[in-house]
C-alpha positions as CSV (number, residue, x, y, z in Angstrom):
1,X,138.4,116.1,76.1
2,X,140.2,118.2,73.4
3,X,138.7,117.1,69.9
4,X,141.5,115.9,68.5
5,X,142.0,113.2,71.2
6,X,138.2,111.9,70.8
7,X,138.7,111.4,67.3
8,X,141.5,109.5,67.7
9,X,139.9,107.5,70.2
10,X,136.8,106.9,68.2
11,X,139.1,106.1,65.7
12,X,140.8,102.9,67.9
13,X,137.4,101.7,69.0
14,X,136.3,101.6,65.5
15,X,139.6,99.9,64.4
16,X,139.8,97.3,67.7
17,X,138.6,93.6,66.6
18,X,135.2,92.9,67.8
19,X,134.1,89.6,69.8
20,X,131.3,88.3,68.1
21,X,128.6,87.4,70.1
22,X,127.9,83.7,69.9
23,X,125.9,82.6,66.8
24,X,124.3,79.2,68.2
25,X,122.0,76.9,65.8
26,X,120.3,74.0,66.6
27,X,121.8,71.0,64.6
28,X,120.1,68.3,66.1
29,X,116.6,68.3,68.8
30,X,116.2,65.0,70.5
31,X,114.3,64.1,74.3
32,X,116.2,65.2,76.8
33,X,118.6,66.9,74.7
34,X,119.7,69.8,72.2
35,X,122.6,69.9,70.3
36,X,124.1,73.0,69.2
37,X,126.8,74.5,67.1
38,X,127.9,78.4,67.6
39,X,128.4,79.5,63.9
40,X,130.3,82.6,64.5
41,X,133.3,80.4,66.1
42,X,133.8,78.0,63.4
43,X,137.9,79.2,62.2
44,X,140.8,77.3,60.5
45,X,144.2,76.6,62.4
46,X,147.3,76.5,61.6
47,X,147.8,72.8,60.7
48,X,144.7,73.7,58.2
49,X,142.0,71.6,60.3
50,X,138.8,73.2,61.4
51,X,137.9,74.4,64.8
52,X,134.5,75.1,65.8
53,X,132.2,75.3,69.5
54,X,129.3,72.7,70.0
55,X,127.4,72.2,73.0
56,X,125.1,69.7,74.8
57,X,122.4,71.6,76.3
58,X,120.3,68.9,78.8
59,X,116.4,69.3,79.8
60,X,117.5,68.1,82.9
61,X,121.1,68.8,85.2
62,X,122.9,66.1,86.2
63,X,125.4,66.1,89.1
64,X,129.2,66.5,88.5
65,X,131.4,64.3,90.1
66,X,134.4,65.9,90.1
67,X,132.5,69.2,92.2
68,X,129.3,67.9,93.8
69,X,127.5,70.6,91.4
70,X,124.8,70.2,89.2
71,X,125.2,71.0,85.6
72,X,122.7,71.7,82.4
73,X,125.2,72.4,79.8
74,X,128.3,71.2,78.1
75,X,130.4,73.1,76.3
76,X,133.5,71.4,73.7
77,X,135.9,73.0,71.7
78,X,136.7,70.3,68.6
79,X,139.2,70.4,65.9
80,X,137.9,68.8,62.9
81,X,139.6,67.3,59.8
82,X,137.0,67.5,57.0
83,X,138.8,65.6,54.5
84,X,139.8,62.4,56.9
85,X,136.1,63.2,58.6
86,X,137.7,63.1,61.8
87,X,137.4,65.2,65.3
88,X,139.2,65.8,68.8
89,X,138.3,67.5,71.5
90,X,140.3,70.3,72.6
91,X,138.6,71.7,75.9
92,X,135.2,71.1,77.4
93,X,133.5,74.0,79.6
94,X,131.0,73.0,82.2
95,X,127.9,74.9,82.8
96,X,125.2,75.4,85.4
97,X,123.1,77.3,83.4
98,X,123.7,79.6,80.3
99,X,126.7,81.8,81.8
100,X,127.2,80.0,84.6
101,X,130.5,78.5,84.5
102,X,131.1,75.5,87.0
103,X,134.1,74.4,85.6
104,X,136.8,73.8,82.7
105,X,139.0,70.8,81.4
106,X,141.8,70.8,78.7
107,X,142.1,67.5,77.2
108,X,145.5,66.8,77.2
109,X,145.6,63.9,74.7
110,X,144.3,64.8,71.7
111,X,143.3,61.6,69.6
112,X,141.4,61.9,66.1
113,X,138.2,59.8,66.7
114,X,136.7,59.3,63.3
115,X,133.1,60.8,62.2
116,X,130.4,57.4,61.7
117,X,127.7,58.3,58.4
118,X,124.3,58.7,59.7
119,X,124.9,59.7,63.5
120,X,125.4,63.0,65.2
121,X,129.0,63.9,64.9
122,X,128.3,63.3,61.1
123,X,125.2,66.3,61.7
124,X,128.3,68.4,63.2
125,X,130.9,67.7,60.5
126,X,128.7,68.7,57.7
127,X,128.0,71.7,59.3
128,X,131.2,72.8,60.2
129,X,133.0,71.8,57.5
130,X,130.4,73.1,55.2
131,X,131.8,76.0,52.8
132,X,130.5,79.5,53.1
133,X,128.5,81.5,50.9
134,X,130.9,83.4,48.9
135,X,132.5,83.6,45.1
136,X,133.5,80.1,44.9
137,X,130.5,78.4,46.3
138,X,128.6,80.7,43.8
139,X,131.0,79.6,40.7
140,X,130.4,75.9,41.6
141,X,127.0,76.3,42.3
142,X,126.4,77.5,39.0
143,X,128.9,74.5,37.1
144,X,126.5,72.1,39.4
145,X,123.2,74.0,37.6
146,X,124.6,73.8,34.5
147,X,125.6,69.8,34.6
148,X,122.0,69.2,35.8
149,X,120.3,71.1,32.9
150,X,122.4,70.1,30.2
151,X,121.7,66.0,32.1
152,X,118.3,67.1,31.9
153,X,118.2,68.1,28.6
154,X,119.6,64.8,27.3
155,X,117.2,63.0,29.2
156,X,114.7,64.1,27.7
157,X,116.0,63.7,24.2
158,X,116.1,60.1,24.9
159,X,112.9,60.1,26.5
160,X,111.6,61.4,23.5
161,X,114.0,58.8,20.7
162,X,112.3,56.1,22.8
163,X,108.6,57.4,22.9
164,X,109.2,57.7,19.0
165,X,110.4,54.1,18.4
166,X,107.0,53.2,20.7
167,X,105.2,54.9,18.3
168,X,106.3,53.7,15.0
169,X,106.5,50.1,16.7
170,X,102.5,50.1,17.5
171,X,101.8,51.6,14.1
172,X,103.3,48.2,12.4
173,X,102.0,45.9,15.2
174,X,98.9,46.7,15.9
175,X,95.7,46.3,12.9
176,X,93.2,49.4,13.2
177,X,90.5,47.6,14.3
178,X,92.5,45.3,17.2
179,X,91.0,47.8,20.1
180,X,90.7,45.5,23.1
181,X,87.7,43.5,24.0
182,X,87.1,41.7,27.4
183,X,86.9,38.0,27.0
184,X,83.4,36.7,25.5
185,X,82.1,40.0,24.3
186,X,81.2,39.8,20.5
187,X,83.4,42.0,18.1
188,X,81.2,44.6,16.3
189,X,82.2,46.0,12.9
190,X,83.9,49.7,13.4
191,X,82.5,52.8,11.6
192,X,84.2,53.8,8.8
193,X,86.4,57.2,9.0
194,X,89.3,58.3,9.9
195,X,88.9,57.4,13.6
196,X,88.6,53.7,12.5
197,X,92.4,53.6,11.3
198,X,93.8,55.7,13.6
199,X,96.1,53.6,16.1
200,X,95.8,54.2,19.9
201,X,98.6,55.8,21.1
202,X,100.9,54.4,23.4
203,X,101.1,56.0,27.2
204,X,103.8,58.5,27.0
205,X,107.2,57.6,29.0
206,X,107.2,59.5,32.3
207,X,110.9,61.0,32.6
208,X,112.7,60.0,35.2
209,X,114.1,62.2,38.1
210,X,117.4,63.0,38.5
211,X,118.5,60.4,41.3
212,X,120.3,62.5,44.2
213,X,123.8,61.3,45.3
214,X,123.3,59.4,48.6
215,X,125.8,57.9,50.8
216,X,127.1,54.7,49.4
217,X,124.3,55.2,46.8
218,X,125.5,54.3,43.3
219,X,124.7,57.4,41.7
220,X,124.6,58.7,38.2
221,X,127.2,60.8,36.8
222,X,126.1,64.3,36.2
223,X,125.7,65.4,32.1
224,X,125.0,61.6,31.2
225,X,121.2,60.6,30.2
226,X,120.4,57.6,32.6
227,X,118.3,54.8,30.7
228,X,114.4,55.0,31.1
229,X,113.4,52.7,33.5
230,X,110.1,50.5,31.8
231,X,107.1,48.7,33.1
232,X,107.9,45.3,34.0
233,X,105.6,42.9,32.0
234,X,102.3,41.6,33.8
235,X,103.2,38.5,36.0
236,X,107.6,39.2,35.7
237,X,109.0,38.0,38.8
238,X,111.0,40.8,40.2
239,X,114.4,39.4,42.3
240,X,114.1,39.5,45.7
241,X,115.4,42.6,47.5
242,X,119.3,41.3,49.6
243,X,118.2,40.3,52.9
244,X,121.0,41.5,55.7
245,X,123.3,38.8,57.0
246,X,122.9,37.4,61.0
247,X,123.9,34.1,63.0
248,X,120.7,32.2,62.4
249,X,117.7,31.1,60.2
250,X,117.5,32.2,56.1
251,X,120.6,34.9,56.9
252,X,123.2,32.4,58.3
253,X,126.6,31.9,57.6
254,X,125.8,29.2,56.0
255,X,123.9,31.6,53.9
256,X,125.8,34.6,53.5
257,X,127.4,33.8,50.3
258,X,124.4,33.8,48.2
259,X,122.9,37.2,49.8
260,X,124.4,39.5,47.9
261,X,127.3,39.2,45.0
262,X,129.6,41.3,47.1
263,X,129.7,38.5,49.8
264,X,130.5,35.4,47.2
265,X,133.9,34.9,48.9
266,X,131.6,34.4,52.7
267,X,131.2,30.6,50.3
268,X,133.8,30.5,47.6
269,X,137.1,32.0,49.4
270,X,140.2,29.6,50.1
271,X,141.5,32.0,53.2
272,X,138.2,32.1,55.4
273,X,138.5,33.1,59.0
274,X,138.0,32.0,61.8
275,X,140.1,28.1,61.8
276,X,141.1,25.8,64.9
277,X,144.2,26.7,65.0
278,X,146.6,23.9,65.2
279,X,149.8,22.0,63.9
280,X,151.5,25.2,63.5
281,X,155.6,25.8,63.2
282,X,157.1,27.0,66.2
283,X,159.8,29.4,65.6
284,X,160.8,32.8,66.9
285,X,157.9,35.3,66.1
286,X,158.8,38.8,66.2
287,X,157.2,40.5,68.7
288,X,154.3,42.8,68.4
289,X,155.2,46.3,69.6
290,X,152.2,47.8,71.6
291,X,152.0,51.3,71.5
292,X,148.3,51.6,73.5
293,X,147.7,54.8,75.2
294,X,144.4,55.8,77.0
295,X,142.3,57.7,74.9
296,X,138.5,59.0,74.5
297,X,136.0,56.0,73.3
298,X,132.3,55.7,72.1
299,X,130.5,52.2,71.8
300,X,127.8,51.4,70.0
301,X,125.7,48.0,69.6
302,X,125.5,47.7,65.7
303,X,122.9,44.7,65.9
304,X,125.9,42.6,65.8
305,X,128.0,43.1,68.7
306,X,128.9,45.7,70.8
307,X,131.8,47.4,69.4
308,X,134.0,50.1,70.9
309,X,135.4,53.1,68.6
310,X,139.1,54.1,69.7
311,X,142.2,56.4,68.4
312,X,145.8,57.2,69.0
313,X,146.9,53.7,69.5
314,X,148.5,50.9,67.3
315,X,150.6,48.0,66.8
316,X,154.4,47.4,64.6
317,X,155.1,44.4,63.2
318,X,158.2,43.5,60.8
319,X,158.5,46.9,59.8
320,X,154.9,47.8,59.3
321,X,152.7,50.0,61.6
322,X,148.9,49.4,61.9
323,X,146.6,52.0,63.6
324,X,144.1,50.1,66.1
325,X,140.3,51.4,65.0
326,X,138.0,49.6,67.2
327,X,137.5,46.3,69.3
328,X,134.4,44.1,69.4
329,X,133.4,41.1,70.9
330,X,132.2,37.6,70.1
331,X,130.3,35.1,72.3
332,X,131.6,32.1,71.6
333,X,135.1,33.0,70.7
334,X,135.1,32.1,67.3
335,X,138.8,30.9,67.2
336,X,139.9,27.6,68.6
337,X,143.1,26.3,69.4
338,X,143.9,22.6,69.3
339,X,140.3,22.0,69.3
340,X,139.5,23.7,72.5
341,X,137.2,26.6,72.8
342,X,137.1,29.9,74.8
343,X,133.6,31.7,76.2
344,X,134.5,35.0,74.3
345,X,136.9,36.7,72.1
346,X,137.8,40.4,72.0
347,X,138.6,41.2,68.3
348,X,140.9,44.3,68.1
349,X,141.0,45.4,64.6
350,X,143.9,47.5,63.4
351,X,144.4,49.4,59.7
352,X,147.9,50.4,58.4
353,X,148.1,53.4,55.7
354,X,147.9,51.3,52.9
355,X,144.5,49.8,53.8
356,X,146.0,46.6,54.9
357,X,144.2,44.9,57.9
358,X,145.5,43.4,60.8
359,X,143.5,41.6,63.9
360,X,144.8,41.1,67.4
361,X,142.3,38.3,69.0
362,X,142.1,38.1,72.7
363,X,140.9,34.8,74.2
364,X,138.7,35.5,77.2
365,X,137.6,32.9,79.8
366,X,135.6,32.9,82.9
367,X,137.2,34.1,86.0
368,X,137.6,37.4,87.3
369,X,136.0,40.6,86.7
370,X,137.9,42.5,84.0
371,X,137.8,46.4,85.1
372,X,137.9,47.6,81.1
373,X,135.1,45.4,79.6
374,X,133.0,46.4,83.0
375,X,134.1,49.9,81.9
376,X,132.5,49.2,78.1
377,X,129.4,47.4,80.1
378,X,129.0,50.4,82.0
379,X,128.7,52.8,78.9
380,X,126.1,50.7,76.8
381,X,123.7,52.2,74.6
382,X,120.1,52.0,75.6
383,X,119.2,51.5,71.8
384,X,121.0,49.4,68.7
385,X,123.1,52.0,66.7
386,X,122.9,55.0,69.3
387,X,126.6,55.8,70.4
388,X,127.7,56.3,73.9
389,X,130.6,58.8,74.3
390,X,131.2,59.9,78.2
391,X,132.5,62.7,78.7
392,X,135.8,62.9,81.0
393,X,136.4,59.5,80.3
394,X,139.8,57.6,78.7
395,X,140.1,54.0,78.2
396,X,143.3,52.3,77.8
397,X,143.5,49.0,75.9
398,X,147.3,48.2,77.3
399,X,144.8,46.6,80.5
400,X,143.4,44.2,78.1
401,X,146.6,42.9,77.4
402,X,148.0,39.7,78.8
403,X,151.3,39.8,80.7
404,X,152.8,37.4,78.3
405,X,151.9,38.0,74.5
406,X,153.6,35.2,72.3
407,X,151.1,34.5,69.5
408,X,149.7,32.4,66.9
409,X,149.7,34.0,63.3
410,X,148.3,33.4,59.6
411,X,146.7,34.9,56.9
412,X,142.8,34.8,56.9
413,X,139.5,37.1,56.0
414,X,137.2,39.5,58.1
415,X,134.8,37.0,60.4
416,X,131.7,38.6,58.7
417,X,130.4,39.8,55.1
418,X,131.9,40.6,52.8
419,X,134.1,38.0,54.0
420,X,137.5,39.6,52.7
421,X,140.7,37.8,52.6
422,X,143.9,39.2,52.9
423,X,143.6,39.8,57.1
424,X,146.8,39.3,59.4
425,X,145.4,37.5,62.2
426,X,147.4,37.6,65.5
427,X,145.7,35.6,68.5
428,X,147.6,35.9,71.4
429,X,148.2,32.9,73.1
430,X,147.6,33.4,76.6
431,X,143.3,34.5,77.7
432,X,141.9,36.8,79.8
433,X,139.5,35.9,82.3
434,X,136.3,37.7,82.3
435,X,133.8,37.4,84.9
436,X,130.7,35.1,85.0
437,X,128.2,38.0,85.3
438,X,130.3,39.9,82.5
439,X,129.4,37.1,80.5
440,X,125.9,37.1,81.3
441,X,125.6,40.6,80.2
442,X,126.9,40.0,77.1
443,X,124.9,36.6,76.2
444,X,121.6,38.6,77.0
445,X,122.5,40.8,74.3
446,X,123.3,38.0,71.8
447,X,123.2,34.3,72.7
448,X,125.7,33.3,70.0
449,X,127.4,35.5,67.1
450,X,130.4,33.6,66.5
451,X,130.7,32.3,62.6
452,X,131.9,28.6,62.6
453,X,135.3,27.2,61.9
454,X,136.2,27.7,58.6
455,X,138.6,25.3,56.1
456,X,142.0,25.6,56.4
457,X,143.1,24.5,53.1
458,X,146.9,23.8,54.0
459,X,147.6,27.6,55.4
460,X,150.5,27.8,57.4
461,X,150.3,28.5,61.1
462,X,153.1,29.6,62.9
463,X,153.0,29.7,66.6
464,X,155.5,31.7,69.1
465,X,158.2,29.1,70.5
């Protein structure tokens, strides 16, 4: 080759963008399971959002349906929206083994599914949305340093202001000769000398920590000197910590409003949910626009239901649009109509841009099998607060839906703590039947969590005519 040409073809290699090999690190260990996250793929689209590679890598393969194959090792591409803390999956890659490709799928509908604090996908979305090393990081890192030092520094100037007033407070109090003595023992006459006037000196105040900044911790604002925190006199009785609400015993509904402040309106509000829905005026309701669409879905039993985490769906009504978040169930219905009661309610709860909430309740009595809530059956978690997310699988909450939807409609609260008011209910008029061994799956997991009928205090209720 003539000199000149390898140069130049040196020079391309050296200049041709380089693949770079895959960069996996373990974000989360678990039986059965490893959950990784390839570093070197994390990049930034277009729109701005986050793309990064995970994968799923089993102890054990488990047969694929759609080829008859066995497989160890799944593979997604997600796009992930770190200030909305939100993901969706873009493709998923199938592997027998490391290498081994079985096969592919492009997820066609894209739907945001939001990131839950505490469980896996949040593990994912700190690491990929974490910033890299790099000028900025290092600029706030050192604002962050100086904030605590100077916070520290005040601390312990009030530390030491208050370890001062102790001081000058048990120099007036206390006589020099009133040194302790257990009950019955004789007091002897002190020595005379200096040590006889000399005061014992109060314990000095430990200083506190900095408090670290938890998730839905109250915590302290940085370059502010938090208060000293002071033994509690011998014998204080210290208020009982908040114990978490339920449907029975201390925790009650009955009980709910006294279990923590932030649940006062569970007792004092004037719009409580759920009512028996009755006397209502019949005019012409609107009607509610459906725009359900399959979509990916996780479920989870959160100790008070099982409840089922959705996207890419939502409702209109007069004008507004509400975005559907999740459904859950409750066995009794909670609702009643004219008196009359229902075996179970789905509860699909909806959120429009402004915050506002809005509640579709579908009435469900025995009957039939229902294919979706057999579908939510099938995919429950073997543990309280574990998620369930198959893979390959959409749900589409159109099919639990009755054919005709008129509706009964007023303004209520959430059915558990806090309790808040300010909820568009919308129970459709017409049930769903649900299967008797549906049922029984559900009542095994919890026998009643239904709250009871609440006051109506002359709300109006209109009704579809």
């Amino acid at each position: 080759m003539h000199p000149h040409s390898r140069i130049i073809v040196t020079a391309l290699i050296a200049l041709a963008p380089s693949v770079a090999p895959a960069a996996w690190q373990v974000i989360s260990s678990e039986p059965g399971k490893r959950i990784e996250i390839d570093r070197s793929s994390i990049t930034r689209d277009e729109r701005g959002r986050t793309v990064a590679l995970g994968r799923i890598i089993l102890e054990k393969p488990i047969i694929d349906p759609k080829t008859s194959s066995a497989y160890r090792i799944v593979q997604a591409l997600s796009s992930y929206d770190c200030a909305a803390r939100s993901y969706s999956t873009l493709k998923r890659s199938y592997f027998k083994e490391e290498g081994q490709l079985l096969r592919e799928d492009e997820v066609k509908v894209q739907v945001d599914m939001p990131v839950r604090s505490g469980m896996l996908d949040d593990k994912l979305l700190r690491e990929v949305c974490r910033p890299k090393a790099g000028g900025e990081a290092a600029l706030a890192a050192r604002r962050t340093a100086d904030r605590v030092n100077e916070a520290s520094g005040e601390l312990r100037k009030a530390n030491e202001a208050l370890l001062q007033n102790d001081v000058r407070r048990a120099n007036l109090q206390t006589p020099p000769q009133a040194a302790e003595k257990p009950e019955g023992e004789s007091r002897r006459p002190q020595p005379a000398g200096p040590a006889a006037s000399t005061a014992p000196m109060p314990r000095p105040v430990r200083q506190a920590p900095l408090a670290r900044a938890e998730p839905g911790a109250d915590a302290p604002r940085a370059g502010r000197a938090q208060p000293v925190v002071r033994p509690e006199p011998a014998g204080s009785a210290r208020p009982a910590r908040s114990a978490h609400w339920s449907y029975e015993g201390e925790t009650a509904p009955e009980h709910w409003g006294s279990l923590k402040p932030e649940y006062a309106l569970c007792a004092s509000g004037m719009r409580q949910s759920p009512i028996d829905i009755r006397d209502g005026f019949r005019v012409d309701l609107e009607p509610i626009q459906f725009r359900y669409r399959p979509s990916e879905f996780r479920v989870v039993d959160n100790g008070h239901t099982v409840q089922v985490e959705v996207g890419g769906s939502s409702i209109s009504l007069l004008g507004k649009s509400y975005d559907l978040v999740q459904f859950h169930f409750h066995r009794p219905a909670e609702e009643r109509v004219d008196g009359k009661t229902f075996d179970m309610v789905a509860h699909l709860v909806h959120r429009s841009e402004d915050g506002r909430l809005a509640v579709v309740a579908i009435l469900l009595e025995k009957g039939m099998e229902h294919p979706l809530i057999q579908t939510v059956w099938n995919n429950l978690p073997l543990e309280k607060g574990e998620y369930v997310m198959p893979p390959g699988l959409s749900i589409d909450l159109a099919q639990l839906l009755p054919a005709e939807r008129s509706y009964y409609t007023y303004m209520g609260s959430l059915t558990t703590p806090p309790c808040s008011e300010g909820v568009l209910w919308l129970v459709l008029r017409q049930p769903q039947q649900i299967s008797a061994e549906q049922l029984a799956i559900f009542a095994r997991l919890y026998r009643h969590n239904a709250r009871p009928i609440q006051p109506g205090f002359g709300r109006m209720i209109k009704e579809s005519r």
